[in-house]
Backbone as a printed PyTorch tensor [residue, N CA C, xyz], in Angstrom:
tensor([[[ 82.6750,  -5.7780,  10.4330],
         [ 82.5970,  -6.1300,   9.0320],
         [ 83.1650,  -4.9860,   8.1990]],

        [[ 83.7730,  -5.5650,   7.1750],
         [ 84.3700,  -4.3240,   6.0350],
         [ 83.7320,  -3.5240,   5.2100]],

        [[ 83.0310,  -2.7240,   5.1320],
         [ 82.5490,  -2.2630,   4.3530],
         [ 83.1550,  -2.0260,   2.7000]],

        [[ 82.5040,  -2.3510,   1.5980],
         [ 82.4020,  -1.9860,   0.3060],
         [ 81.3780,  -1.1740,  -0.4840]],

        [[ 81.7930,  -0.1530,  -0.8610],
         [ 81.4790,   1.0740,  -1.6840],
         [ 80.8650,   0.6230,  -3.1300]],

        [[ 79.8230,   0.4580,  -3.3730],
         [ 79.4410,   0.3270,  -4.9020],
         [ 78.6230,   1.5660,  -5.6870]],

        [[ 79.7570,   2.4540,  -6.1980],
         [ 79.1840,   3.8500,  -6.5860],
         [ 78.5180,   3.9420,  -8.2750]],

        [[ 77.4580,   3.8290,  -8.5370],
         [ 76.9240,   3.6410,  -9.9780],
         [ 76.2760,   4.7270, -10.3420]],

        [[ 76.9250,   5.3770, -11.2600],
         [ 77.2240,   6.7650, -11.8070],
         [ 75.7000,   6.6850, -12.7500]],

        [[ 75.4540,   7.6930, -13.1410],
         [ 74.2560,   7.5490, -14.2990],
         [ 74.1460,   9.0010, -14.9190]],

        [[ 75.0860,  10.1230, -14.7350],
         [ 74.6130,  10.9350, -15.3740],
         [ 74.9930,  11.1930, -17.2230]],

        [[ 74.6660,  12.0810, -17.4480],
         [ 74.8240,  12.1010, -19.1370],
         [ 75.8690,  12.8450, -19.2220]],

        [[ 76.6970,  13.1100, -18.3350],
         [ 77.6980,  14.3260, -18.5480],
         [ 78.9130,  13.3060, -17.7160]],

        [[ 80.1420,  13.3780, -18.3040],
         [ 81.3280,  12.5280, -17.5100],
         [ 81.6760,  13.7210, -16.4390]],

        [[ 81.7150,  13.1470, -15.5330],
         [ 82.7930,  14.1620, -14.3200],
         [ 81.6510,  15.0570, -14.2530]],

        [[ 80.3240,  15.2910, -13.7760],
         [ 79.4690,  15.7800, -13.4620],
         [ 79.4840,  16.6700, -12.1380]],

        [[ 78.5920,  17.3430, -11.8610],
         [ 78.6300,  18.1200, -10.3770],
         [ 78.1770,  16.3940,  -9.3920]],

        [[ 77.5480,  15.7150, -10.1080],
         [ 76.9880,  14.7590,  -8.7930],
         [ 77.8620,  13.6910,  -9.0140]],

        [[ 79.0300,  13.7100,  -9.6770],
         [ 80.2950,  12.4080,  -9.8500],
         [ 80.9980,  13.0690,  -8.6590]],

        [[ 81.1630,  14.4620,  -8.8740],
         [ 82.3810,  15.4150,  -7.9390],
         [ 81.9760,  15.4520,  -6.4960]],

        [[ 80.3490,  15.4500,  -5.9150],
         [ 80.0470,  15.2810,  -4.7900],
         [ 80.4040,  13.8160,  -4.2420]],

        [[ 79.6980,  13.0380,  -4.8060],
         [ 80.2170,  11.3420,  -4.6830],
         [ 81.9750,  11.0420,  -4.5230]],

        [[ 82.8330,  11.6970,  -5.1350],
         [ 84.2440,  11.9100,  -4.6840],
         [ 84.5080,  12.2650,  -4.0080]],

        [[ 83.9400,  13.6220,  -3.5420],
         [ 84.2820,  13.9740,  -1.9870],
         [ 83.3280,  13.2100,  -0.9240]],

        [[ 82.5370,  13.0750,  -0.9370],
         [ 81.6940,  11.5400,  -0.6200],
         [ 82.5500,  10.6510,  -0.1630]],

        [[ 83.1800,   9.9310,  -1.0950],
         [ 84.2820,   8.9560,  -0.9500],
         [ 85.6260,   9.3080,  -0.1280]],

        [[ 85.9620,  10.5560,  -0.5410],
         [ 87.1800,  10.5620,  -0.4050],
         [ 88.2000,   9.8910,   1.0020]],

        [[ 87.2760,   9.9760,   2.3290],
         [ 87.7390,   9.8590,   3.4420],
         [ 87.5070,   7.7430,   3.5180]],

        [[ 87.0680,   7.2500,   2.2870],
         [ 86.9570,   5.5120,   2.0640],
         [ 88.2240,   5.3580,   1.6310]],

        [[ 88.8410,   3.9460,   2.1530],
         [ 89.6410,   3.2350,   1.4380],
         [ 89.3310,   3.1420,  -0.1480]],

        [[ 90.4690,   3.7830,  -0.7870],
         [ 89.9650,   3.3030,  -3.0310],
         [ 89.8310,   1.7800,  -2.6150]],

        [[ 90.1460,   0.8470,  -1.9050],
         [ 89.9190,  -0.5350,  -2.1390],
         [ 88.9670,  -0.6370,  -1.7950]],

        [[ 87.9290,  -0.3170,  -1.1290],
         [ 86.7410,  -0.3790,  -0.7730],
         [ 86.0100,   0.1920,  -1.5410]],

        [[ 86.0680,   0.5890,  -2.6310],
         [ 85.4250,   1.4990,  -3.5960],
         [ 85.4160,   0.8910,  -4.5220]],

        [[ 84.4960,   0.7260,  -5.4690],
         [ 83.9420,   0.4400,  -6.8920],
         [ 83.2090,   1.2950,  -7.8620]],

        [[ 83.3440,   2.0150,  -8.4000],
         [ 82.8550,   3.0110,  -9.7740],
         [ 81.9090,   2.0820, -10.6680]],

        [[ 81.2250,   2.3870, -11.0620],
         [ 80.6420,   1.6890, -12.8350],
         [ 79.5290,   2.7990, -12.9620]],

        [[ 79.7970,   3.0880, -13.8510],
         [ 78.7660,   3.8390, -14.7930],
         [ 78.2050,   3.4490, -15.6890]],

        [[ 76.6910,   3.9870, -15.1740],
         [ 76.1030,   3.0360, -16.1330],
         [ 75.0720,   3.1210, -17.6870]],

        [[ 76.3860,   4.2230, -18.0600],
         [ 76.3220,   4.9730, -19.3340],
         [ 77.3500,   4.0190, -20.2190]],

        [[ 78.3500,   3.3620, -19.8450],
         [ 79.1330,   3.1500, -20.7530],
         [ 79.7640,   1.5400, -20.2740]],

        [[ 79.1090,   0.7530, -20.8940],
         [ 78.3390,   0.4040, -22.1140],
         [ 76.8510,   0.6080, -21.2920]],

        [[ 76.0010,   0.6820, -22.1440],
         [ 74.6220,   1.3790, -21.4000],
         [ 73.9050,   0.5420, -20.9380]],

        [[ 72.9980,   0.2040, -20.1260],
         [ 72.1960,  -0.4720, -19.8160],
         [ 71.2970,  -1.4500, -21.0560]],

        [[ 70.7080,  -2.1780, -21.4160],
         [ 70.1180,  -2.8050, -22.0510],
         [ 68.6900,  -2.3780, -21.7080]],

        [[ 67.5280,  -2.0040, -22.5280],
         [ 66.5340,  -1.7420, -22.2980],
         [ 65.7450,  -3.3400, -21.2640]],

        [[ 64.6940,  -2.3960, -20.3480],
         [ 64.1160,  -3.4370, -19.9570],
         [ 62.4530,  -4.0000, -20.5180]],

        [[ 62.7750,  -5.6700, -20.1520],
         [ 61.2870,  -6.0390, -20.5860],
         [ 60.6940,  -6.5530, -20.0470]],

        [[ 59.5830,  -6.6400, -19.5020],
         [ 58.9320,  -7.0520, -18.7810],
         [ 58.2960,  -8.7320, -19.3830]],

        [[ 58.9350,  -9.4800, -18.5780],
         [ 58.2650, -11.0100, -19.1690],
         [ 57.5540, -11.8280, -18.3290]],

        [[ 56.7520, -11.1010, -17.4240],
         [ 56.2540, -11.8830, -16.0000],
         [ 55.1860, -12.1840, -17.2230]],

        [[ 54.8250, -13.6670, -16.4420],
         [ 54.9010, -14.5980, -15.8050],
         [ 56.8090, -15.2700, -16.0090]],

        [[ 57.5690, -15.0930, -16.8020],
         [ 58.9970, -15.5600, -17.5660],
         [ 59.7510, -14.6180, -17.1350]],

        [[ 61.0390, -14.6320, -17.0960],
         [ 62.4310, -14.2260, -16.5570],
         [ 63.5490, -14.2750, -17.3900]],

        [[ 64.1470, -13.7270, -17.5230],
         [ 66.1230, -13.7890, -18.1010],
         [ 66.3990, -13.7430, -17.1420]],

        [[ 67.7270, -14.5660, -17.1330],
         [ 68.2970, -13.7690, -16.0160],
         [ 69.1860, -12.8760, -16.3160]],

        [[ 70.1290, -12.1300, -16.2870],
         [ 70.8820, -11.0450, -16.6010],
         [ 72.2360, -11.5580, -16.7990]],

        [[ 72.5240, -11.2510, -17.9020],
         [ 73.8180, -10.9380, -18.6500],
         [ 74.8930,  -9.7570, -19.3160]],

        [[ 75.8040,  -9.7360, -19.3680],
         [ 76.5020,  -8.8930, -20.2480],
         [ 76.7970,  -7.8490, -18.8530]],

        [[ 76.0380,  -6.6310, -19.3580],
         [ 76.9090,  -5.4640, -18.1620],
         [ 75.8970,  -5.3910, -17.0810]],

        [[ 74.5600,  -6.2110, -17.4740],
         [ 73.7780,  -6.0120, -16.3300],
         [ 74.3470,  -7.4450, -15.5650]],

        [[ 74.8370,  -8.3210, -15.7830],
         [ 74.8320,  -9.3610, -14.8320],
         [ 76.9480,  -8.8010, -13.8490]],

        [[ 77.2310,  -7.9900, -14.5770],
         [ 78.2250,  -7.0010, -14.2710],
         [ 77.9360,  -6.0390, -13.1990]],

        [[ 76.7120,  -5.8440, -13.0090],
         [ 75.9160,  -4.4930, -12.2220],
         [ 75.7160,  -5.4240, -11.4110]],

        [[ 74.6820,  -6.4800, -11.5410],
         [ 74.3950,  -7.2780, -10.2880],
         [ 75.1590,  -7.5640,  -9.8820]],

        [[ 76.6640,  -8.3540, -10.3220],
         [ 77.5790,  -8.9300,  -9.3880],
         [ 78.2520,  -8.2780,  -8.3330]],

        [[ 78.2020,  -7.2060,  -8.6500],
         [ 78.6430,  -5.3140,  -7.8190],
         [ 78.2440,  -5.3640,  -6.7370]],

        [[ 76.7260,  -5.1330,  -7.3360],
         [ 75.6940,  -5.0500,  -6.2210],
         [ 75.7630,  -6.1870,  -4.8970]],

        [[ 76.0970,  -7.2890,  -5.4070],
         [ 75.9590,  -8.5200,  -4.4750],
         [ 77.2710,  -8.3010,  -3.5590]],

        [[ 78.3540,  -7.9580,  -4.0190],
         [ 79.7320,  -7.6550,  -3.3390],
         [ 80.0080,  -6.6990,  -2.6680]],

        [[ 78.7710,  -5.2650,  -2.5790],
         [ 79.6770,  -4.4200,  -2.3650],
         [ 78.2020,  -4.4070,  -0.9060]],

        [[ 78.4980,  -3.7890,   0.3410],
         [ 78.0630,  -3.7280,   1.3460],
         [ 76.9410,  -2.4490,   1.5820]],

        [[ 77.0800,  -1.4890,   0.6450],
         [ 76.7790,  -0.1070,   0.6510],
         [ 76.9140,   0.1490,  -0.6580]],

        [[ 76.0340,   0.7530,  -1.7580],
         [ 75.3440,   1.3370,  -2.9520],
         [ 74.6150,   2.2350,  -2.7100]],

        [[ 75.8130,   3.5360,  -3.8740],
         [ 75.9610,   4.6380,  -3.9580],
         [ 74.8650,   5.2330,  -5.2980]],

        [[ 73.6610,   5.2740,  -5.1370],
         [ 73.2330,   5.7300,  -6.5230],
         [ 73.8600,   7.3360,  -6.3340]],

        [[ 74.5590,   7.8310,  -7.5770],
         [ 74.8270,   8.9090,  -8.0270],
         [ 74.2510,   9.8130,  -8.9160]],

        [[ 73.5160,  10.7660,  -9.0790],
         [ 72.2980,  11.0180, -10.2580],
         [ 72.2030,  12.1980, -10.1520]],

        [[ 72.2110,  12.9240, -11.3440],
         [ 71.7440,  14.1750, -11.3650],
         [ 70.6250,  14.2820, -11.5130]],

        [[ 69.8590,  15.1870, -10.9330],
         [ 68.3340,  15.4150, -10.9280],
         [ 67.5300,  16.2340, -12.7390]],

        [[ 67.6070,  15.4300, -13.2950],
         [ 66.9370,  16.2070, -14.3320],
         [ 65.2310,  15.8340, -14.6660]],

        [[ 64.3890,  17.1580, -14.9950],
         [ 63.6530,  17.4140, -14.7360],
         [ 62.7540,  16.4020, -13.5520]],

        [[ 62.9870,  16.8000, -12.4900],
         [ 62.5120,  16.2350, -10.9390],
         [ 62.2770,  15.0600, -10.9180]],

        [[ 63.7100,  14.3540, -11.6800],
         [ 63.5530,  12.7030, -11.7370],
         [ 64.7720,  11.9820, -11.7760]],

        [[ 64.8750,  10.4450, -11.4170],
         [ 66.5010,   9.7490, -11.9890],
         [ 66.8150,  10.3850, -13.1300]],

        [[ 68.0840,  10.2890, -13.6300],
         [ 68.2910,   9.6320, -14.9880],
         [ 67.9660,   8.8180, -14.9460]],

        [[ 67.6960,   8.6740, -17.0110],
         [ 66.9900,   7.0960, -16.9950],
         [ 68.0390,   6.3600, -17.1990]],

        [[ 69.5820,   6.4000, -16.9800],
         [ 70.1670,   4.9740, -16.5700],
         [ 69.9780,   4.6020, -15.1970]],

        [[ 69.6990,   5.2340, -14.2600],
         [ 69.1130,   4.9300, -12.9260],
         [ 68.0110,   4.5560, -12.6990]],

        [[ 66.5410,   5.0170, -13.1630],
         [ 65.7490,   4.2110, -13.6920],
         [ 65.6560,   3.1200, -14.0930]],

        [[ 66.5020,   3.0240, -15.0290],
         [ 66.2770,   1.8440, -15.9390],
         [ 66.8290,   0.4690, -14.7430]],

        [[ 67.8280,   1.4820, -14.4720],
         [ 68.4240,  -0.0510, -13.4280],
         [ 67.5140,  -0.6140, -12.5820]],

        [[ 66.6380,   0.4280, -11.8200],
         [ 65.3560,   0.2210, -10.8520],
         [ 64.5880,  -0.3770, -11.7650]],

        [[ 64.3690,  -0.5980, -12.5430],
         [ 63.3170,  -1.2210, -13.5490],
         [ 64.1620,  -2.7610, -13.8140]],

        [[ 65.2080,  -2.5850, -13.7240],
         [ 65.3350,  -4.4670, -14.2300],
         [ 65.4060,  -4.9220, -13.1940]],

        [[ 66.0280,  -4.9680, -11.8060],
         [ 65.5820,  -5.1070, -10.0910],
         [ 64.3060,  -5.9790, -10.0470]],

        [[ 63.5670,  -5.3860, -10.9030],
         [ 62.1190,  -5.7130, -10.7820],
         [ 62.3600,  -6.9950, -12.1530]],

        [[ 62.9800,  -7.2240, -12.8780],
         [ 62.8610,  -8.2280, -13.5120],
         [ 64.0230,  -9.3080, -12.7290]],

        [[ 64.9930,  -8.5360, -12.0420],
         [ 65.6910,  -9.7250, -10.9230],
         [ 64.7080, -10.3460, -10.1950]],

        [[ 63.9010,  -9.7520,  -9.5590],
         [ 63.0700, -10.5450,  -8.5130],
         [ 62.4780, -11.2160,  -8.9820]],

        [[ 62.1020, -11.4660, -10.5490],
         [ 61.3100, -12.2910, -10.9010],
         [ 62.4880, -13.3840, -11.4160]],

        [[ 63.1970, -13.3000, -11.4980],
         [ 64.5430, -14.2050, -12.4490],
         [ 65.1810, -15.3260, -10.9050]],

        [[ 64.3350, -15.9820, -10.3860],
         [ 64.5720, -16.8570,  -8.9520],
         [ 66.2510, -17.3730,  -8.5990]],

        [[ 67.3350, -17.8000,  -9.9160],
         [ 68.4750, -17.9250,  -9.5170],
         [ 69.3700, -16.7860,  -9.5590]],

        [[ 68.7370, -15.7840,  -9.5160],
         [ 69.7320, -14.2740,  -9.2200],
         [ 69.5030, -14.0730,  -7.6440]],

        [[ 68.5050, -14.7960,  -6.7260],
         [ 68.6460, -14.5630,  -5.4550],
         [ 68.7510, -13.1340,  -5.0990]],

        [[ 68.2890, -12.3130,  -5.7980],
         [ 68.4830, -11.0020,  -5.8320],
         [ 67.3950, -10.0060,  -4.4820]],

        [[ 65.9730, -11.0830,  -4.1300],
         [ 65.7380, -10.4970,  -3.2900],
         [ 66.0150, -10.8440,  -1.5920]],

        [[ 66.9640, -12.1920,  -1.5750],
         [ 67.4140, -12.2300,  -0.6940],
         [ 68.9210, -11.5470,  -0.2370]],

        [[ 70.0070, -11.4630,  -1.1810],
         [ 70.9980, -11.0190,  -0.5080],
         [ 70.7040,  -9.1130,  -0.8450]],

        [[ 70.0590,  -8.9060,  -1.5820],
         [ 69.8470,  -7.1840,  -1.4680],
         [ 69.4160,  -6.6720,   0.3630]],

        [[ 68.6130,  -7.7950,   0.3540],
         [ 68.2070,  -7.2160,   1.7020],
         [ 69.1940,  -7.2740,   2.9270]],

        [[ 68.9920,  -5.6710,   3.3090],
         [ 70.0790,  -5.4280,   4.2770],
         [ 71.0130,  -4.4320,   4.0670]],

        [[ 71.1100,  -4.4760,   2.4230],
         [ 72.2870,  -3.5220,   2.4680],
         [ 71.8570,  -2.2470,   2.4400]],

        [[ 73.0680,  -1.6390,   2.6810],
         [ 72.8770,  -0.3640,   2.5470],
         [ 72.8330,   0.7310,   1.7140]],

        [[ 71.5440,   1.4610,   0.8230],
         [ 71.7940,   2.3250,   0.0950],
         [ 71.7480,   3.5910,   0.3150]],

        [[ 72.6260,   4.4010,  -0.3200],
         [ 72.5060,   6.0710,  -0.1310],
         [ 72.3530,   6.7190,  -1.6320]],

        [[ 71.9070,   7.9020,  -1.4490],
         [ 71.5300,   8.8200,  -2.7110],
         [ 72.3660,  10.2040,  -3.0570]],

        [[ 73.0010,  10.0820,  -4.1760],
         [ 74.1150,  11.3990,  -4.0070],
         [ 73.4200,  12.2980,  -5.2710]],

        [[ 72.8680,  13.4310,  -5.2650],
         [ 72.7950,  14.4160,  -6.5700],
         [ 72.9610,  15.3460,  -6.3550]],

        [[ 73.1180,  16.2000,  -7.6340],
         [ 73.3440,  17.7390,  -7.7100],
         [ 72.1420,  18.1490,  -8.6140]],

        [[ 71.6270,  18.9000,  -8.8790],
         [ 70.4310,  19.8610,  -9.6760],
         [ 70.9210,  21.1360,  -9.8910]],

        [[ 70.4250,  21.6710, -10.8510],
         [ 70.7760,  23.4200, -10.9480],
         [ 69.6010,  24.4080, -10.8190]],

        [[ 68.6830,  23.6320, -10.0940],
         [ 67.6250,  24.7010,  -9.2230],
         [ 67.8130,  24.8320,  -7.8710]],

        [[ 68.2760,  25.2530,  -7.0870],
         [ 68.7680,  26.2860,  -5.8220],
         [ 67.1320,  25.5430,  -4.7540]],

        [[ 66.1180,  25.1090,  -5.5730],
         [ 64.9490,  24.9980,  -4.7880],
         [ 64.8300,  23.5800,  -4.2270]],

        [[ 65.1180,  23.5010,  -2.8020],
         [ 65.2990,  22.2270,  -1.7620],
         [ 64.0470,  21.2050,  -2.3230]],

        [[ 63.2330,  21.6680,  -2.1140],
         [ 62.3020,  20.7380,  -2.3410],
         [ 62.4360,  19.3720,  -4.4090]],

        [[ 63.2890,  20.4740,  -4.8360],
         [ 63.1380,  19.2180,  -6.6750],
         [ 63.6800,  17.8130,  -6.1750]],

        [[ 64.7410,  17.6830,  -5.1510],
         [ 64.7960,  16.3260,  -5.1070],
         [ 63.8850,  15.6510,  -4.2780]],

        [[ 62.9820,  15.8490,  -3.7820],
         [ 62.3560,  15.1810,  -3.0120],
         [ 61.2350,  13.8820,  -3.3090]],

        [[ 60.8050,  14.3310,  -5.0010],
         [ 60.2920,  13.1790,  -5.4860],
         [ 61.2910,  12.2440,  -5.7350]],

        [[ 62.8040,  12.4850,  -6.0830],
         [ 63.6030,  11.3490,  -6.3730],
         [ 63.9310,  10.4760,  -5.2540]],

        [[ 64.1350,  11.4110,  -4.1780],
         [ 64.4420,  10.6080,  -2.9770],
         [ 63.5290,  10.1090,  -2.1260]],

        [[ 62.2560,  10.2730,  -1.9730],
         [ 61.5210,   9.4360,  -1.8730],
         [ 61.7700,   7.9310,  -2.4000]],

        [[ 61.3830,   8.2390,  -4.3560],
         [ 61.4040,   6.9900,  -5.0720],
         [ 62.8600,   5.8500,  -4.3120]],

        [[ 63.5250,   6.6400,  -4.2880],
         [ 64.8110,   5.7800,  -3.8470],
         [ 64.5270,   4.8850,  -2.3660]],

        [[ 64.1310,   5.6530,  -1.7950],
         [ 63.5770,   5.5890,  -0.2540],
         [ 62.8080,   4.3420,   0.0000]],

        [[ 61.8580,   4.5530,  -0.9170],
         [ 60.6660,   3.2710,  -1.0030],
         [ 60.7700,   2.4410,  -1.2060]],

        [[ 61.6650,   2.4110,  -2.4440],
         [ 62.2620,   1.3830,  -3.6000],
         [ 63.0760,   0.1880,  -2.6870]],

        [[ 63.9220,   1.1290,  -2.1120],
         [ 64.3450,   0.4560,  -0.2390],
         [ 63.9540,  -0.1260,   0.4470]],

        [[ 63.0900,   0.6780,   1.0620],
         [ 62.1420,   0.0230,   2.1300],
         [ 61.5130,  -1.2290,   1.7200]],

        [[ 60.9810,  -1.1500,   0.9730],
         [ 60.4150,  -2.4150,   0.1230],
         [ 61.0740,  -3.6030,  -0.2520]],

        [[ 62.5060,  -3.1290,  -0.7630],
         [ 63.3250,  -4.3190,  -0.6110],
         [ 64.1570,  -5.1180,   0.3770]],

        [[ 63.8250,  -4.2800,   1.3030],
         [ 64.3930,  -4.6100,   3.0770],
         [ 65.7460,  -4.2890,   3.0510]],

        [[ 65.9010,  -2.6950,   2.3570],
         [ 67.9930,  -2.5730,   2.5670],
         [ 67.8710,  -1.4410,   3.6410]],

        [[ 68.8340,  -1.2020,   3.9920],
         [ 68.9700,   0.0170,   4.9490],
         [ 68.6100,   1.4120,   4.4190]],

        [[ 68.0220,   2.3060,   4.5400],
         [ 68.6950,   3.8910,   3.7010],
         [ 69.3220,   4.7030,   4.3900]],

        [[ 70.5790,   4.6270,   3.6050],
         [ 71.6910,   5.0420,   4.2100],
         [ 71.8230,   7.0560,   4.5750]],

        [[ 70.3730,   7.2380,   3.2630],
         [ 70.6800,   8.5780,   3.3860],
         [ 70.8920,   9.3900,   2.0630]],

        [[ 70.4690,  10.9670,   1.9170],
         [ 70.7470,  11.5140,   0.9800],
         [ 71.2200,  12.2460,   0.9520]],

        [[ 72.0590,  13.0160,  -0.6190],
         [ 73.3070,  14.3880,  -0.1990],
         [ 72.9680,  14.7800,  -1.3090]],

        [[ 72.4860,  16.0650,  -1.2620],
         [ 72.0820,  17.3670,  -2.3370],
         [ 72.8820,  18.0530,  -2.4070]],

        [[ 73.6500,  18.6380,  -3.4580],
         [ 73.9410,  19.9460,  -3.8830],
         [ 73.7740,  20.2260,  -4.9290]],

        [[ 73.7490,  21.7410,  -5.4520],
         [ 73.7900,  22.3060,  -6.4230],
         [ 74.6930,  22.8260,  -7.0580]],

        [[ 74.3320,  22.5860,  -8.1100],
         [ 75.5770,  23.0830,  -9.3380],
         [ 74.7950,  22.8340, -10.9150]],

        [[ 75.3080,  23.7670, -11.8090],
         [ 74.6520,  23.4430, -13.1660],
         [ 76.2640,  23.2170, -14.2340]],

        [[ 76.7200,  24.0390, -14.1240],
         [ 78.1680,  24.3470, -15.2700],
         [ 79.0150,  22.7650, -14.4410]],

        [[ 79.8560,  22.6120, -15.3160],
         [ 80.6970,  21.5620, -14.9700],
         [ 81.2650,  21.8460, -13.4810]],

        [[ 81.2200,  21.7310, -12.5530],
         [ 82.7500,  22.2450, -11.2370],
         [ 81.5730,  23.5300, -10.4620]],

        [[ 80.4220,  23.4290, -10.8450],
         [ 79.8190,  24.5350,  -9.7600],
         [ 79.5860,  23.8940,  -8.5790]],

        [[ 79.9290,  22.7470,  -8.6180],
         [ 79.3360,  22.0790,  -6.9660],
         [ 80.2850,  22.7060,  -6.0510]],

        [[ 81.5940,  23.2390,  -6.4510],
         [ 82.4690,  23.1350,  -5.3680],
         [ 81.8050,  24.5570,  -4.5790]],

        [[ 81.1590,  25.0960,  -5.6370],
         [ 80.6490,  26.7610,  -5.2540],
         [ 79.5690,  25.9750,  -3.6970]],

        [[ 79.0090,  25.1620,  -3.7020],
         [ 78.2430,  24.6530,  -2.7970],
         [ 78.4110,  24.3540,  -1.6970]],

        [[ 78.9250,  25.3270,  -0.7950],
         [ 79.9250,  24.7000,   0.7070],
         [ 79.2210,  23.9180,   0.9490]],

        [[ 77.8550,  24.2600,   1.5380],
         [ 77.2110,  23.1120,   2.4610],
         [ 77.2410,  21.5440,   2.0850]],

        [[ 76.9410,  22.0490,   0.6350],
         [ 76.9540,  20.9190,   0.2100],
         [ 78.4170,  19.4100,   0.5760]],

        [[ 79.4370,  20.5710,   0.4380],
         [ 80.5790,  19.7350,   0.4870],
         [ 81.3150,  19.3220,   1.5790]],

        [[ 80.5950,  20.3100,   2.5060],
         [ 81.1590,  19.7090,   3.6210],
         [ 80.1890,  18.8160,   4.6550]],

        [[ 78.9170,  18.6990,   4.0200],
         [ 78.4980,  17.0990,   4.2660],
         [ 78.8700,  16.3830,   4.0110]],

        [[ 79.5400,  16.0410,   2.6930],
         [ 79.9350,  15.0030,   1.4970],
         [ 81.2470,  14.4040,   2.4470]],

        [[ 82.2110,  15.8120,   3.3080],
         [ 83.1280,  14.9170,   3.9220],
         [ 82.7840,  13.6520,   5.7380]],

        [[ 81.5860,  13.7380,   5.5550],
         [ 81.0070,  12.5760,   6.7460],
         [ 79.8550,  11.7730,   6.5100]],

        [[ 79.6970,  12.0330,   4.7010],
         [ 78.2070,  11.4930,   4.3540],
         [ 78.1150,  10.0650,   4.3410]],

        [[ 78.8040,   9.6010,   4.1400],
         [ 78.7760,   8.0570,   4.0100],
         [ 79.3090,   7.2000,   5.3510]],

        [[ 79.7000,   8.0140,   6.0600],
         [ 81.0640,   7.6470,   7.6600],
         [ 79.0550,   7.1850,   8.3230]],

        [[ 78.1300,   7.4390,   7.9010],
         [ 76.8100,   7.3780,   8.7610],
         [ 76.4310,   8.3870,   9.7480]],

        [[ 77.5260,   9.6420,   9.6380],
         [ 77.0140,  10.8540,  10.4290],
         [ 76.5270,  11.8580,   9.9480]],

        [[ 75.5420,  10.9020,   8.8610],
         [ 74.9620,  12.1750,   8.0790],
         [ 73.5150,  12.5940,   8.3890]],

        [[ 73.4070,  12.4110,   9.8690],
         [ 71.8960,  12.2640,  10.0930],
         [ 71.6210,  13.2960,  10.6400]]])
């Protein structure tokens, strides 16, 4: 089977240290197998909670879902600020939860299976700050029956400090190939 790349950006900064890991991430993928969206621009739509009731999703979120449904493997990309998603990454995990309730988005049947991975950068040097995020990601997973594909840390704070991050980068060139274990 072919694999497809669905990489959904969320940080507050364009061309970030955790956009630049996710590129070298990519780099060794077919670009046709690759999909970008960020999901800063146009931004997410706040979420609402209408259980027992549903929307189903429109505009850039029914844009996000259609991604999601096409692409084989989803790339959350996120910088770690203060020991959490961004909240456009958040937020996306938060309407998920209004897909499953929205029954013709089928959202908790074809999610399951695929494969997600976790790409960030932080500018604390200390291993342990991502570990509440990647958990959340982890669970968020497990729960929805997708694969986890896996996570890739580095550090950097200034625009371009990731590259200062060998280790970091020279995971990034087999992180997604699945020999990142």
């Amino acid at each position: 089977m072919d694999r497809t790349f669905l990489f959904l950006l969320s940080s507050a900064r364009r061309d970030g240290n955790s956009v630049a890991l996710a590129r070298a991430a990519a780099a060794k993928i077919n670009p046709q197998a690759q999909v970008w969206l960020d999901l800063t621009d146009p931004p997410l739509p706040p979420y609402r909670d209408l259980r027992p009731g549903f929307v189903a999703p429109t505009g850039t979120l029914a844009t996000v879902m259609a991604a999601m449904q096409a692409a084989t493997d989803i790339v959350l990309v996120a910088p770690v600020y203060w020991y959490a998603l961004p909240s456009p990454a958040k937020l996306l995990l938060d309407h998920w939860s209004g897909w499953l309730d929205a029954p013709d988005t089928g959202f908790a049947h074809w999610v399951r299976g695929k494969r997600i991975f976790l790409i960030t950068s932080r500018a604390d040097p200390d291993p342990t700050v991502t570990t509440p995020v990647e958990e959340m990601v982890k669970r968020s997973a497990t729960w929805l029956g997708m694969a986890w594909g896996g996570a890739l840390h580095g550090v950097g704070d200034a625009v371009g400090d990731i590259a200062q991050d060998q280790s970091a980068m020279q995971r990034a060139q087999c992180f997604l190939s699945g020999d990142n274990h």
